[in-house]
N, CA, C and O atoms as CSV, one atom per row, in Angstrom:
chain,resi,resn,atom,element,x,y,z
A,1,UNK,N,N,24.028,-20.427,-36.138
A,1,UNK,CA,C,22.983,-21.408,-35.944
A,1,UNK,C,C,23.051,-21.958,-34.517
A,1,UNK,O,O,22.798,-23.135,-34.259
A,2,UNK,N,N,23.334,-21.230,-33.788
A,2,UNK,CA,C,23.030,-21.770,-31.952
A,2,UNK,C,C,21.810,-22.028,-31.534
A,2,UNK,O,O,20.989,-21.111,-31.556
A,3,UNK,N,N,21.501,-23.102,-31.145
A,3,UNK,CA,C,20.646,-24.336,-30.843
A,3,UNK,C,C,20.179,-25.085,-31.794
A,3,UNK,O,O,19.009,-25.460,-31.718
A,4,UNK,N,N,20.925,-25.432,-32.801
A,4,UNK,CA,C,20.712,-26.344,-34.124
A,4,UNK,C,C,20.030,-27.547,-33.487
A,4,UNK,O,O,18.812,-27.723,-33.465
A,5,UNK,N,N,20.724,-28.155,-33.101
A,5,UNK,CA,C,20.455,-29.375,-32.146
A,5,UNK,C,C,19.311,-29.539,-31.080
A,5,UNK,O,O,18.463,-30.402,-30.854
A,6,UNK,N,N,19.570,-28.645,-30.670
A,6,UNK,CA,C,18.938,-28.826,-28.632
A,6,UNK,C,C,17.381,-27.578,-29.114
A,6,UNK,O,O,17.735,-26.778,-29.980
A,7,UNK,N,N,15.922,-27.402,-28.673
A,7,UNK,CA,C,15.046,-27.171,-29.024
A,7,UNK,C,C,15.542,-25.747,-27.794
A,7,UNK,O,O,16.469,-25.802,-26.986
A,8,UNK,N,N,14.638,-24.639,-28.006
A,8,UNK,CA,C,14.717,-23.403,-27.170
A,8,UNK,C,C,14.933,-23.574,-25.951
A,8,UNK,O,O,14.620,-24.753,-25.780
A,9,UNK,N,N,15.430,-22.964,-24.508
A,9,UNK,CA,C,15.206,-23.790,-23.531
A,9,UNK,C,C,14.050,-21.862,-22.995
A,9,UNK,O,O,14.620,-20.775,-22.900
A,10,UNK,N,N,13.098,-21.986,-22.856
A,10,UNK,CA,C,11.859,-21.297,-22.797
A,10,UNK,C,C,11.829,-21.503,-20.762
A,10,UNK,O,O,11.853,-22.570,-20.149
A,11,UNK,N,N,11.782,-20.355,-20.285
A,11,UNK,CA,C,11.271,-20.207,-18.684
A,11,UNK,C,C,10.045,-19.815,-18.225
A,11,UNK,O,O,9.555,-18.700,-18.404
A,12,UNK,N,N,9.378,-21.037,-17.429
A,12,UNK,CA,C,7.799,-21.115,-17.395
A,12,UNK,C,C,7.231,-20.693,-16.292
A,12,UNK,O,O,7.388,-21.452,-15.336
A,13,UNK,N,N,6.598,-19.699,-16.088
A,13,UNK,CA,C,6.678,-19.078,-14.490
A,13,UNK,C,C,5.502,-20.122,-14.155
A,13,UNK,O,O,4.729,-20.638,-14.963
A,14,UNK,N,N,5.557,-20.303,-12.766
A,14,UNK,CA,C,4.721,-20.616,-11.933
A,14,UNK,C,C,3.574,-19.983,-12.059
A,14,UNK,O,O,3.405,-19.046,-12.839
A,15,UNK,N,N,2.544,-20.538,-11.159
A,15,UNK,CA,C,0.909,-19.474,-11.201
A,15,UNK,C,C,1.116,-18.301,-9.743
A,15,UNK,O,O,0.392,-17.312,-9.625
A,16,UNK,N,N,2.303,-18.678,-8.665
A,16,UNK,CA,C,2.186,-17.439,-8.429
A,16,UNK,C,C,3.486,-16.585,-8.685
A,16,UNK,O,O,3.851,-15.872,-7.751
A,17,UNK,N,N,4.171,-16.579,-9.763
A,17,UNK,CA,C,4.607,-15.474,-10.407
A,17,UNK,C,C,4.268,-15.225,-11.291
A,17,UNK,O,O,4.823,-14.412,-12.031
A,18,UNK,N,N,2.962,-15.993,-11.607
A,18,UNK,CA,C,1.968,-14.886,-13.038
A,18,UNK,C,C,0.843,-14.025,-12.105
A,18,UNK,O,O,0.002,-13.217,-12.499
A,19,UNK,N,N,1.151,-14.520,-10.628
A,19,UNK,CA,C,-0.043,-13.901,-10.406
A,19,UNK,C,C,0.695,-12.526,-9.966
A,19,UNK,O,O,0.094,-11.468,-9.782
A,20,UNK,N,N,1.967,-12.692,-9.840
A,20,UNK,CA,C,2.670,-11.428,-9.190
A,20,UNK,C,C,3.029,-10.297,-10.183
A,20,UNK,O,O,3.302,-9.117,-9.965
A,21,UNK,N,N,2.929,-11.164,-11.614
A,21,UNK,CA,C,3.359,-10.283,-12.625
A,21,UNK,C,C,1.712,-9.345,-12.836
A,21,UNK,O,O,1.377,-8.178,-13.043
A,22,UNK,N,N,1.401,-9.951,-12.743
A,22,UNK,CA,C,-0.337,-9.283,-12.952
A,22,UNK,C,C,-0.698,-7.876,-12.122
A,22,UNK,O,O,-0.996,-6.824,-12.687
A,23,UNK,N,N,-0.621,-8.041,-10.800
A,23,UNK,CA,C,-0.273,-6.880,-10.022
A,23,UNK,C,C,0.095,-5.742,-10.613
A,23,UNK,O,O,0.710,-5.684,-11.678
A,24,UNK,N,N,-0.302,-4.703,-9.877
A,24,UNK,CA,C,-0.208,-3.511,-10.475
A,24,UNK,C,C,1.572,-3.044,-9.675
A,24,UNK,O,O,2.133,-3.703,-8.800
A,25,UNK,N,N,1.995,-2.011,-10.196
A,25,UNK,CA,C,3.362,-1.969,-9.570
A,25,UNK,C,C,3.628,-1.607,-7.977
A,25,UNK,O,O,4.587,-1.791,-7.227
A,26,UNK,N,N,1.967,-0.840,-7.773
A,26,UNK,CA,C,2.466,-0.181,-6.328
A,26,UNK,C,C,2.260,-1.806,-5.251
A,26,UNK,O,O,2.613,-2.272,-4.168
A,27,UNK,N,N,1.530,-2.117,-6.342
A,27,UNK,CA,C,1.028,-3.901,-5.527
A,27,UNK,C,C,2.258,-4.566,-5.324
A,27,UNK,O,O,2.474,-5.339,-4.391
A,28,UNK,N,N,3.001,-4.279,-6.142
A,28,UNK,CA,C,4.553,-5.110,-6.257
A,28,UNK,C,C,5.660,-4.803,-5.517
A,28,UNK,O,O,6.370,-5.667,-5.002
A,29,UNK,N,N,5.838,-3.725,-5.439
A,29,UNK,CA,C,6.553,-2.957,-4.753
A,29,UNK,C,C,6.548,-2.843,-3.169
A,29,UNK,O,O,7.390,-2.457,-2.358
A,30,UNK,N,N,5.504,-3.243,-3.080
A,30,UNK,CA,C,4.840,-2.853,-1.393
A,30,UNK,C,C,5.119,-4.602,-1.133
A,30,UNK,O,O,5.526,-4.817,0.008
A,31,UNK,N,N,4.992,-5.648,-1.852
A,31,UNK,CA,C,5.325,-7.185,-1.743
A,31,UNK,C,C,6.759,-7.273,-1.728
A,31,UNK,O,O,7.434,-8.061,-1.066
A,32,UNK,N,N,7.104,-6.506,-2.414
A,32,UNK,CA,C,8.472,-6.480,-2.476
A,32,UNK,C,C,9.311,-6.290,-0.986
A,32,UNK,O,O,10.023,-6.945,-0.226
A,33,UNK,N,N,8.714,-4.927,-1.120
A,33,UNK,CA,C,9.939,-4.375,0.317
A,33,UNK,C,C,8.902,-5.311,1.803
A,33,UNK,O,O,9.202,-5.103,2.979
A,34,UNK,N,N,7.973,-6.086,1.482
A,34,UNK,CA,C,7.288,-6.602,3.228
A,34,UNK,C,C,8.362,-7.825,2.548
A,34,UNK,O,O,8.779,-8.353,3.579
A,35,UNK,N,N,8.941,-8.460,1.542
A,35,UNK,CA,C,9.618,-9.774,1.040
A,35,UNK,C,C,10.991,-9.360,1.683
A,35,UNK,O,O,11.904,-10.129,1.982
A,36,UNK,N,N,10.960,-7.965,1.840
A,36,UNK,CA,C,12.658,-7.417,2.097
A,36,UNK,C,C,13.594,-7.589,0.742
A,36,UNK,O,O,14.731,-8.026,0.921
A,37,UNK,N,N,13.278,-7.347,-0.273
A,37,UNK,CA,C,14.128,-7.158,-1.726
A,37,UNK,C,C,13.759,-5.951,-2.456
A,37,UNK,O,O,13.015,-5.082,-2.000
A,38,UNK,N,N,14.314,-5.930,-3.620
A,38,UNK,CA,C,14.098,-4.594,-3.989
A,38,UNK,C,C,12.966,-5.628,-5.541
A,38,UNK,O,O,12.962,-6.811,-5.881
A,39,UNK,N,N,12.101,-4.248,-6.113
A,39,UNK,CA,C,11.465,-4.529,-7.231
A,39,UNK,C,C,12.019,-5.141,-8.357
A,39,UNK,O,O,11.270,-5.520,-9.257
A,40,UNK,N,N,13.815,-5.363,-8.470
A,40,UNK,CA,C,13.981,-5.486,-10.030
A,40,UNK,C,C,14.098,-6.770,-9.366
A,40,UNK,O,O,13.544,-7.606,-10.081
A,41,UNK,N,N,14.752,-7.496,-7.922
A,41,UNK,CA,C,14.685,-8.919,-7.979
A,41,UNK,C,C,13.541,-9.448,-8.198
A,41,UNK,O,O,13.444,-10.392,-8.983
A,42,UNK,N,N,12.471,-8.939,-7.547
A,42,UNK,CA,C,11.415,-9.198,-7.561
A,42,UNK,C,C,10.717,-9.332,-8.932
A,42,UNK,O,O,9.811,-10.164,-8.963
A,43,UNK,N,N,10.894,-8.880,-9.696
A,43,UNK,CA,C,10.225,-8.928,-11.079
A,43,UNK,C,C,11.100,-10.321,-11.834
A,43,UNK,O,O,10.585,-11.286,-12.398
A,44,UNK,N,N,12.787,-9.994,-11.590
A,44,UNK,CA,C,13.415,-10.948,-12.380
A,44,UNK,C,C,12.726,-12.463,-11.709
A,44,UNK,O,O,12.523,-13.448,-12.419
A,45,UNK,N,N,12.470,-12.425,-10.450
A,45,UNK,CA,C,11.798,-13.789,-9.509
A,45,UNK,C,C,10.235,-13.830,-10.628
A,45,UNK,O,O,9.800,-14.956,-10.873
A,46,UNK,N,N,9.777,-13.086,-11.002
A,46,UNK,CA,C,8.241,-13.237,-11.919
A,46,UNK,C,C,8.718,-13.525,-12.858
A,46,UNK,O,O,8.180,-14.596,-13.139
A,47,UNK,N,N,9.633,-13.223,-13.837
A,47,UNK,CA,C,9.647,-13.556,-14.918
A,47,UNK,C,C,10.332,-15.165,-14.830
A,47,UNK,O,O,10.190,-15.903,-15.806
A,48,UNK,N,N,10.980,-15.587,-13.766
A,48,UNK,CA,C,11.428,-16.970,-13.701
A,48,UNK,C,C,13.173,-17.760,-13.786
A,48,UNK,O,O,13.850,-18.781,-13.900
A,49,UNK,N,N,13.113,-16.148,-13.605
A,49,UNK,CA,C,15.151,-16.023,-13.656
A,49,UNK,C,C,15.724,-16.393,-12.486
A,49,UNK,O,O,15.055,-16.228,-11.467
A,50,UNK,N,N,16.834,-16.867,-12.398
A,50,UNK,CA,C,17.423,-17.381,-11.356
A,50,UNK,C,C,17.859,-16.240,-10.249
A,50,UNK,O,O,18.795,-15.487,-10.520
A,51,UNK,N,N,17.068,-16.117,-8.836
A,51,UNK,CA,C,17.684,-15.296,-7.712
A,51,UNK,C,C,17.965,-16.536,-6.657
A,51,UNK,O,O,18.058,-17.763,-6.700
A,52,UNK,N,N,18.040,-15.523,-5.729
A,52,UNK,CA,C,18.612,-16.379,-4.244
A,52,UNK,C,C,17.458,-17.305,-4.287
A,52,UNK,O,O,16.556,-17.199,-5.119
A,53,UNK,N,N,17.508,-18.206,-3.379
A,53,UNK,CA,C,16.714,-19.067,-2.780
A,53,UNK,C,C,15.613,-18.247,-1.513
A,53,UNK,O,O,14.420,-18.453,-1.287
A,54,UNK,N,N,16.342,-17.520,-1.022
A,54,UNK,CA,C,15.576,-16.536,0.547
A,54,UNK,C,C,14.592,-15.377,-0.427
A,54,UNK,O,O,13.628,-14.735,-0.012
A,55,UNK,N,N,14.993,-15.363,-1.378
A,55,UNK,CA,C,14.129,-14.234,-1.856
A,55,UNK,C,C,13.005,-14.881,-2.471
A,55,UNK,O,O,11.887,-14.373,-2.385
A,56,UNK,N,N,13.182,-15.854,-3.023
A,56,UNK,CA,C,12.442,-16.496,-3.857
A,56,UNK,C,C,11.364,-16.773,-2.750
A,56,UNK,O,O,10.362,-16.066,-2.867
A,57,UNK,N,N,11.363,-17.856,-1.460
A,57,UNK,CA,C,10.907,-18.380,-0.874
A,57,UNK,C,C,10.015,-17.020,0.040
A,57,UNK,O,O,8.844,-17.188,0.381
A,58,UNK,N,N,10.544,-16.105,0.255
A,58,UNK,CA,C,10.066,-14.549,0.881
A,58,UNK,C,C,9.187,-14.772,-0.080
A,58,UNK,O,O,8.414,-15.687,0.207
A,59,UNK,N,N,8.916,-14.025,-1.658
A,59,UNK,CA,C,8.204,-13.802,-2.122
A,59,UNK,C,C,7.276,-14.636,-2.350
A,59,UNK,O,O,6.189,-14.066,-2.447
A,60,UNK,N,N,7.217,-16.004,-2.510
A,60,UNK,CA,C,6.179,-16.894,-2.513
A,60,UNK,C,C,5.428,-16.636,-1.352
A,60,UNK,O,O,4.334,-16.118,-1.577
A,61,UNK,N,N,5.737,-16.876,-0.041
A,61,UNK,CA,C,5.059,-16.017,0.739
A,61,UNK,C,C,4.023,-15.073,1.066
A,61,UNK,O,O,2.900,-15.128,1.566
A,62,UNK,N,N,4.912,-14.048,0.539
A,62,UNK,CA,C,4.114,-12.817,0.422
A,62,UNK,C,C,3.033,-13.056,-0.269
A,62,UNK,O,O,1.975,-13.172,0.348
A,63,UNK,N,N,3.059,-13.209,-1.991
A,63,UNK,CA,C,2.059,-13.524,-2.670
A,63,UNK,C,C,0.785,-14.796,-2.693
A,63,UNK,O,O,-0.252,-14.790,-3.358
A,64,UNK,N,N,1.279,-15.847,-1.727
A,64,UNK,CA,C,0.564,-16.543,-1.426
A,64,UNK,C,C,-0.546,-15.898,-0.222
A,64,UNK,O,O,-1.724,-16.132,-0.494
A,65,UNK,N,N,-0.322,-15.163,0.991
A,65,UNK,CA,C,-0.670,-14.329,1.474
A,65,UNK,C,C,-1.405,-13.435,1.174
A,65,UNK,O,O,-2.471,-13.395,1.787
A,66,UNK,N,N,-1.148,-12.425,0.176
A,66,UNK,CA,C,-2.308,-11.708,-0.652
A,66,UNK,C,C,-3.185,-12.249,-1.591
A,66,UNK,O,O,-4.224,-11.636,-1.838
A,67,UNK,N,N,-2.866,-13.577,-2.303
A,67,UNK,CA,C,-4.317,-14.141,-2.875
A,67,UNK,C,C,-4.858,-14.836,-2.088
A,67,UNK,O,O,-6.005,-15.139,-2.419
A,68,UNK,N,N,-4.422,-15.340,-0.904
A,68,UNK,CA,C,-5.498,-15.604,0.179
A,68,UNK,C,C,-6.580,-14.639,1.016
A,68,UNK,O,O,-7.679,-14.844,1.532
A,69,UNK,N,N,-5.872,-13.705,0.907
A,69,UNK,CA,C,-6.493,-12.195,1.446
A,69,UNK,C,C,-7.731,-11.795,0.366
A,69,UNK,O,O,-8.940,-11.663,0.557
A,70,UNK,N,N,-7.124,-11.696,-0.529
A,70,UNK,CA,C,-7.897,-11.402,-1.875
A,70,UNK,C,C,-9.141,-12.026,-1.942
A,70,UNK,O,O,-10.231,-11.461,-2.032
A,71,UNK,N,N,-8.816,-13.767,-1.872
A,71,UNK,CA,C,-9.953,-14.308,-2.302
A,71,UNK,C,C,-10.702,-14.450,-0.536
A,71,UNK,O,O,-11.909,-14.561,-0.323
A,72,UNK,N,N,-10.357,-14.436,-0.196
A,72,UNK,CA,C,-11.085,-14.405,1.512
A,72,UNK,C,C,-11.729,-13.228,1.742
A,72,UNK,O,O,-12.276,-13.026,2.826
């Protein structure tokens, strides 16, 4: 019975790592290596798992960058 007590603890991505999860893979991949990381950090950074701080902050970046592109 682990977490009897304490309610799920559930990880809530941001809107731009739903927007990164959305992306198609070659979309990801290509964000990835201009972020300088490889795809599995990069995905574990979408799903909301704990990486570095430099990667994290790279990839916000990046993806902030392409939905500005996008919607521009």
């Amino acid at each position: 019975m682990r977490g009897f007590l304490e309610p799920a603890l559930r990880q809530t991505p941001n809107e731009l790592q739903s927007a990164y999860s959305e992306m198609s893979r070659g979309r990801r991949s290509k964000l990835a290596a201009a972020a300088q990381t490889d795809l599995v950090k990069a995905s574990q950074w979408a799903r909301g798992d704990a990486v570095q701080p430099e990667v994290a902050t790279a990839l916000e970046a990046q993806v902030k960058a392409h939905v500005a592109k996008k919607k521009g």
